[in-house]
N, C-alpha and C positions, 0 to 999 in steps of 0.2 A: 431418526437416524440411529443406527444400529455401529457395536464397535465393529463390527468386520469388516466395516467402510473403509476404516484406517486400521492401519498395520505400520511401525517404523519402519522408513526403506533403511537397507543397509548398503545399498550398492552403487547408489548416484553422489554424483561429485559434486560437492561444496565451492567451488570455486565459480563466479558468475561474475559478470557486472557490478551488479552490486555490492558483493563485498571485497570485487577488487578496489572498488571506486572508496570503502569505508577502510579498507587496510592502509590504499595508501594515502590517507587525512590521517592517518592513526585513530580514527573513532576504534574504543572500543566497542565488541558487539559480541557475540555468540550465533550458532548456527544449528537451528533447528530443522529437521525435515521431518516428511508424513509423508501417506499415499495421498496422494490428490485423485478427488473423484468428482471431476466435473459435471457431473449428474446426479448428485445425491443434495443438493440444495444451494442453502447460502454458503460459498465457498469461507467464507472469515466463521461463520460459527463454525463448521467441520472442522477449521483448523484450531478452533479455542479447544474445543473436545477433544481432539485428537491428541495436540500437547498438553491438556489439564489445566489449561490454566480461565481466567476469565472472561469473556466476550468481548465487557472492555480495554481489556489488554492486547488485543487482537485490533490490529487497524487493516481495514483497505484501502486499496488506491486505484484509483479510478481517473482515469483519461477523460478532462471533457473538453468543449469550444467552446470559446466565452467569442460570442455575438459570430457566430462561423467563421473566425481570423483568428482568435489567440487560444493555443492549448495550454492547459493547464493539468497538473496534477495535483490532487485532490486526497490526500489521509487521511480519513477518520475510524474511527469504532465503528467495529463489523456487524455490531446492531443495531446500529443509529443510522437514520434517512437525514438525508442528504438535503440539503434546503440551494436547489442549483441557480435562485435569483439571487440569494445572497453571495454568490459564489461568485457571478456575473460582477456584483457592484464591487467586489474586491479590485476589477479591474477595469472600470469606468464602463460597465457592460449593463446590458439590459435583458441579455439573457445567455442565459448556458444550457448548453446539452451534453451528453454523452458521445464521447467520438466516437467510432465503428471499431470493432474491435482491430479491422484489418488494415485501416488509418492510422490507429495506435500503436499498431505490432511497427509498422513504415518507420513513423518517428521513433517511437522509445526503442526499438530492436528488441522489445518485451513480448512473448507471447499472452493473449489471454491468459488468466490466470495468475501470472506469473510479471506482471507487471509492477513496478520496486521504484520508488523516487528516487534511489541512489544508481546512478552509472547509466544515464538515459543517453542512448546514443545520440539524438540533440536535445542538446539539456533545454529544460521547460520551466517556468515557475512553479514553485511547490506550495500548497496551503496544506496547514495542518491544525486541525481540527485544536480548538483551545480544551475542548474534552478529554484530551489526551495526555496535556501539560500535567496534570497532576499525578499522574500513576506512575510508578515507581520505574517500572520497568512496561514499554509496550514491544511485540511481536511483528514487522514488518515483511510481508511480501521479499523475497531475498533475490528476486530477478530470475526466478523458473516456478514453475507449479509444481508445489509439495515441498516449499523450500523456503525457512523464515530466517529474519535475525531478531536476538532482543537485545534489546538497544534504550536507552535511558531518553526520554521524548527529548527532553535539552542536547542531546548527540546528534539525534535525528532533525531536530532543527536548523542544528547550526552546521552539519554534514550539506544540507540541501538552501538553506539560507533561506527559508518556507518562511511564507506571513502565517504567524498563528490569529484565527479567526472565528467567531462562534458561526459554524457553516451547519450545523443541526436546524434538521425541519421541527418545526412549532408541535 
């Protein structure tokens, strides 16, 4: 990955779902953007790079079906796999997949990319990676592509009421 992937936008608007849904809980958060380049690889590392900061700091979120009936959203570190049986038995399931991205977009009103556990147009359970708890400050999807908040993981817990859960594949 090369810097000319990213470049700071200057000209897109900060206001989304997301952090309307985190201003009005009064969660504090901050607002970061980048170019989003959804062809230049893992979308969470480009955006650790891009902001400078570290990979674990950087979480994704991901749309799945736990046993094809229950959606869930899923945060973890953008360099960690995903363990999606454990994800399942979070919620009496035997197995989970990944939704479609155009299933996803339906429910959350999140495009690909740009998908944010805060401000889901029907709200869904949230899990959030127990990886996560400890870092100081982690980088959240902000509900558009090229568009984050940081947010203290304990904010972002209790913003979304998410079961923290060791969801990392072995």
């Amino acid at each position: 990955m090369t810097a000319c992937f990213w470049r700071r936008s200057t000209h897109t608007t900060r206001e989304t779902a997301a952090t309307a849904f985190l201003t009005a809980r009064n969660i504090p958060f901050s607002v970061h953007d980048y170019e989003y380049a959804p062809n230049g690889g893992l979308i969470g590392m480009q955006a650790a790079e891009a902001i400078g900061v570290a990979p674990e700091d950087v979480l994704k979120t991901l749309v799945v079906e736990v046993d094809k009936k229950q959606a869930v959203c899923v945060v973890a570190p953008a360099h960690q796999r995903m363990n999606l049986k454990k994800v399942a038995a979070l919620f009496n399931g035997r197995n989970a997949r990944m939704m479609s991205p155009e299933k996803a977009h339906e429910l959350t009103g999140f495009e690909s990319g740009g998908t944010s556990p805060f401000g889901s147009k029907t709200p869904i359970p949230v899990v959030l990676s127990q990886d996560a708890m400890p870092r100081t400050h982690v980088y959240i999807n902000a509900g558009r592509q090229g568009l984050v908040v940081r947010i203290t993981p304990a904010d972002a817990q209790q913003a979304t009421d998410a079961k923290v859960a060791d969801i990392a594949a072995d």
